[in-house]
Structure formats: C-alpha cells, structure tokens
N, C-alpha and C positions, 0 to 999 in steps of 0.2 A: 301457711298452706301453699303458696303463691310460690315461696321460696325452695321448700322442699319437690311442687313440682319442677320447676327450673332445673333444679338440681337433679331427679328424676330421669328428666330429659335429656340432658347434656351425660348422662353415664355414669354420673356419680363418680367422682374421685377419689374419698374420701378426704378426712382430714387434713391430709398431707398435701393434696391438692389445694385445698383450701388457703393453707400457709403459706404453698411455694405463690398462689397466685398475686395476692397483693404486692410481695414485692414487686416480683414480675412487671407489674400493672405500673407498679413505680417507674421502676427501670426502665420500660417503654416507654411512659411521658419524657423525664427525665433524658434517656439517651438513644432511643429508637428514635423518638420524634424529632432530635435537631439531625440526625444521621439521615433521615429520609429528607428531611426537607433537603439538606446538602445536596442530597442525591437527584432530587428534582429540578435544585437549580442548576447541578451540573448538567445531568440529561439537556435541559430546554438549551443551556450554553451552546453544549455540545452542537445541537439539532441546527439551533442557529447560526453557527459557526459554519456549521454543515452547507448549511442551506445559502448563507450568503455571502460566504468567502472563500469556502473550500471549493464548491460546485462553478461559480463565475471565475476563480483563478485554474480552475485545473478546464474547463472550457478553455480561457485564454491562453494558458499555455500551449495547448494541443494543437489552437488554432495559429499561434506563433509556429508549432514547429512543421505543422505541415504546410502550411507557409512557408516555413524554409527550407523545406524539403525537395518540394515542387518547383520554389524559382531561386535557390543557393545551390543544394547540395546535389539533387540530382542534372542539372545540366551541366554542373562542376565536375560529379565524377565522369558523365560522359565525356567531357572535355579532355579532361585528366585519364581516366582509363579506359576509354570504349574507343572511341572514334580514332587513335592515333594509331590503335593495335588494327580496327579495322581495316584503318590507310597503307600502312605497313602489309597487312597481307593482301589487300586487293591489289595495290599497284606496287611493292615490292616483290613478297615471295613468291606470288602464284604467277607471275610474269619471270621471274629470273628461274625458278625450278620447272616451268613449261621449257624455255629453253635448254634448259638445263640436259634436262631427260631427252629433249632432241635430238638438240646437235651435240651432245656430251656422253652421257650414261649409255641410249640407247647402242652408239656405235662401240662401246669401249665393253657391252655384254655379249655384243655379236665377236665380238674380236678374239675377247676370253674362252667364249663357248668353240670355236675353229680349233685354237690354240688347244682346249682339254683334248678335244677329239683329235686333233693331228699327234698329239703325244702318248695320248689311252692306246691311238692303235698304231703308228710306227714306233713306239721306245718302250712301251711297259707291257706291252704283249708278248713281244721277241725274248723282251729280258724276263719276264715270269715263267715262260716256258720254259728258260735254262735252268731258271734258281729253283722249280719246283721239287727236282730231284736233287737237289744240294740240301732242300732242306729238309726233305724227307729222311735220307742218309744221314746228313746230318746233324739236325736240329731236332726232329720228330722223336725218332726211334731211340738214343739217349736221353734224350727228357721220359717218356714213358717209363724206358729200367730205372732212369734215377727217382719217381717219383711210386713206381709199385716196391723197389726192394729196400729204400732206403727212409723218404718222405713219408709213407704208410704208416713204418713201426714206428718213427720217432713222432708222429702224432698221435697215434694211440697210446705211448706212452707217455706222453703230455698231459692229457686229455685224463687219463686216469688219475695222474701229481694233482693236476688242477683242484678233480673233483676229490680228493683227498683231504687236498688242505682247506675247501671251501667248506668239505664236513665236518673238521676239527676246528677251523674256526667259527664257523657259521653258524653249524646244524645242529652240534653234539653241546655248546655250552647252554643254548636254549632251553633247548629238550631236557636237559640237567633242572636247569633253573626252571622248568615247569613243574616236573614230575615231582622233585625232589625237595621246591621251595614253596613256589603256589599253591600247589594242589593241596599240601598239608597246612599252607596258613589261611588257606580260602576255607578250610572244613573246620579249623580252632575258630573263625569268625561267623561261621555258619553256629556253631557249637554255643557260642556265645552270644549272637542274638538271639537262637532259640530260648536258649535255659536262661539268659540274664535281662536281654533289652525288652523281649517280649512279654515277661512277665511288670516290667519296670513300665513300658507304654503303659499297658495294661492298667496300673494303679496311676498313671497317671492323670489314664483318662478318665478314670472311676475317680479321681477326688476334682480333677476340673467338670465331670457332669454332676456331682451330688455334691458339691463344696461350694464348687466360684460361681456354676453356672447361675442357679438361683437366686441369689444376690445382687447377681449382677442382671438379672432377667426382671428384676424386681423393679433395680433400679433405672432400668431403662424403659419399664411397663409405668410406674407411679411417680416418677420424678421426670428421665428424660424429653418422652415423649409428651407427657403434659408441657414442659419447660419449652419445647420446641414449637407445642402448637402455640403455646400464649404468646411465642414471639412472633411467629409467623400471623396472626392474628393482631397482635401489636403493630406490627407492621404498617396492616393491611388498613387497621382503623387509623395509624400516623396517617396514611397517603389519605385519606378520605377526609381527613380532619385537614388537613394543607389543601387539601381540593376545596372544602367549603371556605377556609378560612380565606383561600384567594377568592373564592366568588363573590364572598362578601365583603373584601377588601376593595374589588371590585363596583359589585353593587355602590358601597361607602363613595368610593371616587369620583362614579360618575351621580350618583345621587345627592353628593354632599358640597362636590368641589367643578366636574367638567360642566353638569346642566348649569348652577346658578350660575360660575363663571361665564359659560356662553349667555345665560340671559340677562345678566349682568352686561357683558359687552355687547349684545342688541338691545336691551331695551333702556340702558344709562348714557353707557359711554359712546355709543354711537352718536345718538343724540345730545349729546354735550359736545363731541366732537363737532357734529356740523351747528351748533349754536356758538359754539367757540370761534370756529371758522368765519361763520360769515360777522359777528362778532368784530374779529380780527381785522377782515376785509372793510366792515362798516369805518372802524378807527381809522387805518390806512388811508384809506379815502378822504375821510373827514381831515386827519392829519394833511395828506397830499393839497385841498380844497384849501387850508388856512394858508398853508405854506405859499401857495399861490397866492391868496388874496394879502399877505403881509407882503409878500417882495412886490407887487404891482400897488401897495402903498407906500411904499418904500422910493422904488424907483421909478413908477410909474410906468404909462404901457395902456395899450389898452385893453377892455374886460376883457376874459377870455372865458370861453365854456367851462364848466368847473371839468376836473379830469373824468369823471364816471358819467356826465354825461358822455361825455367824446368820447369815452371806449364804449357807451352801448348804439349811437348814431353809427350804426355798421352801412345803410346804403346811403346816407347822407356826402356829399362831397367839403360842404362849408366845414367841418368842425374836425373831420377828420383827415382835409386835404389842407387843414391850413396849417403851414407852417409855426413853428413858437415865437413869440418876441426873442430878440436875441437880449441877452444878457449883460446891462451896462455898469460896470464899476463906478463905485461912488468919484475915484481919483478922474474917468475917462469926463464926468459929467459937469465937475467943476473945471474942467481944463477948456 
C-alpha cells in the first residue's frame, strides 16, 4: 500500500519509468557521483586558488604597477615629453614669434598693403578703363555668336547621341530581360509552388504532425524527461551524499585522530617530556658532580661546591665569584 501511494504521489510513471529508473539509479552511483565529487574538488581548488593566489598576486601586481607608474613612468614621460616641448615654447617660440611679428611680419603687411593700393589705383585702374572696350568688341560679343549659333546645336545634339546610346545600352536590355525573362519565369515559379510545393509542405506537415510527432512526444513525455529528472535528482543526492560523507569524514578526524592526538600530547607526552627533562638535567648534573669529584681525586685541589649548587647560589658571592681550580697535567706535577 505504502508503495503504490509513493507511486500515486510522484505521478506515476508507469512501467517504463520503473525500468528506465534502476539503471539510472546505477549510473548515478557509478558515474554521476565520482563526476560531482570531481566537480567539488575542482570548485573548492578553484575558490582557493581564487582566494589565495590569484586575489594577493593581482593585489601585488597592481600595487607594483602603480608604483611604477607614479615614481618611473610618469615623471619619465614628463621628462621625455612634457617639459622639454613646454621649454621650447615658453622661452623659445613664443619669444622669437613675438618678435617676429614686431619688428618683421607687422612692417613687411603695412608695406604690402601701400604697395596693392598704390597699384589698384595708379596701373589697373587707367589700364581696365582702356581694355574694357577691347574686350567688350572684342572678346564678349564673338564669344556670345560663337556659343548661341554654333555651341548650342552641337550640345544639343550631343546630349540627344548620349541619351541614345545610354538607352540602348542601359535601358532597353533591362527592360527586355524583365519583361520578357522574369516576369514569365517568376509566374512558371509562382505556378509551381502553388500547384506542386504547396500541396507537397502540405503532406509534409501532415505526416511529421500524425506520424513523427507522437512518437517522439512520447518519447520525450515517458523516457526523456523522466531520464532527465533522475539525473538531475542523481545529481543533487551525489552532492548531498559528498556533503555528508565529508562531515563525517570530518566528524571521524577530529573525533578519531585531532582530539585524542591533542589529548594524547597534553596529557602523555607533555608530561613525559618535562619528566624526561628534568630527568636529563638530574643525570647531567650528577654526571657534571662525579666528574668533578674524580679529577679533584685524581689531581687534587680543593673541595669545591658541587656545580648545581653554584648555579642556584644566585646572590651569594663565595660560590659563584670564585674562580675554578686551574687545571694540572699529570706530566706538569711530576716535573
């Protein structure tokens, strides 16, 4: 009962859903789930790469370049192109073309300008008065007859040639090739998709809507889209199953291996360490202590403090201001 509401619920598939699912279901364990995981180790790679190489080097560089920006290249280019073009027109050209136009241009326009007007009105006034009737007689009045009796007709009948041969070659082959060629092969193509394409779409689209459509509407209703939800639902339970599997991977590490280790190195090894230590110090000492008392039976001397008294006498003067026996060779003591 359980199963058929389930099933109730979800819409019912039927059979075919049923069969395509288990594989499916495979398929996902099998190859959705090492594909996501990929995908998530990529992603976090990514993030972190992101976050702590890509973000600190492209900081650094930027801070490199406008650093060099600020004290290399832009008081370089001013160096190099600002200031020398400045120099050059403050105290070269704006000084030599002030003079310039002074004492040079200004007097050499006043000069010019005397010069037009002294020859506009003594030389081209006297002499335009003389030549206006030379050229009236004879320049004007034969230009007119040659360009009314002679210029006229031979442009008009230019003009006619032109537009002549513009319309035999131009106008007249077109007009041909429309009338005579288009027109009747645009109306045999009109002719022929009416009576032949139109009838032919026609069955076309009457056997792809009652033939392919349904089949394929089928298979896209009972296999596709089921096949796409199970994946996308595959998916979605990989990522959830790598989410839990790292929490409890997680959990495991610090429950199994980070706490005892830490309580392990507090509450063992620390204390081994400092019993090993002083340990270590005790032997030293004692060693230090015998070593002493063998060479001062050895060579004699007198007692001296053992060494770990002397290094704890800190404000005492006798033990830690007195100098050591010096040190006498067997060969110095027979001699």
């Amino acid at each position: 009962m359980q199963m058929e509401k389930a099933q109730a619920a979800s819409g019912g598939g039927g059979c075919l859903t049923g069969v395509v699912r288990v594989p499916v279901k495979i398929v996902a364990v099998l190859v959705v789930l090492p594909v996501r995981a990929l995908w998530d180790l990529l992603v976090a790679g990514a993030r972190g790469a992101r976050r702590h190489v890509l973000a600190p080097l492209g900081r650094g560089v930027g801070w490199v370049l406008r650093q060099a920006w600020l004290y290399v290249l832009r008081p370089l280019s001013l160096v190099l192109f600002y200031w020398p073009w400045v120099g050059l027109w403050r105290y070269v050209v704006v000084p030599v073309g002030g003079a310039a136009y002074t004492y040079l241009l200004r007097p050499l326009g006043l000069g010019a300008a005397w010069l037009c007007v002294a020859v506009g009105r003594y030389v081209l006034v006297p002499v335009g008065s003389g030549t206006g009737w030379v050229l009236r007689y004879v320049v004007v009045l034969p230009a007119g007859w040659l360009y009314r009796e002679l210029l006229t007709p031979l442009g008009h009948g230019l003009r006619w040639l032109v537009r002549g041969l513009c319309m035999v070659v131009f106008v007249w082959p077109w007009v041909g090739l429309w009338r005579y060629g288009l027109v009747p092969a645009g109306r045999g193509l009109a002719w022929v998709g009416r009576h032949v394409l139109v009838p032919a779409g026609n069955g076309l689209a009457w056997v792809g809507r009652y033939v392919l459509l349904p089949p394929l509407s089928l298979l896209y209703r009972y296999v596709l889209l089921p096949l796409g939800e199970l994946l996308v639902g595959a998916w979605h339970i990989a990522g959830r199953i790598l989410r839990a599997l790292g929490r409890g991977l997680r959990r495991l590490w610090r429950g199994w291996v980070a706490r005892p280790a830490a309580w392990v190195y507090r509450q063992v090894a620390t204390p081994v360490g400092h019993a090993v230590r002083e340990v270590w110090r005790t032997a030293r000492a004692a060693v230090r202590e015998a070593r002493a008392e063998v060479r001062r039976l050895l060579f004699g001397g007198p007692p001296g403090e053992p060494a770990r008294s002397r290094a704890r006498t800190l404000g005492s003067t006798t033990a830690a201001d007195a100098a050591p026996a010096p040190e006498i060779s067997p060969r110095k003591r027979r001699g």
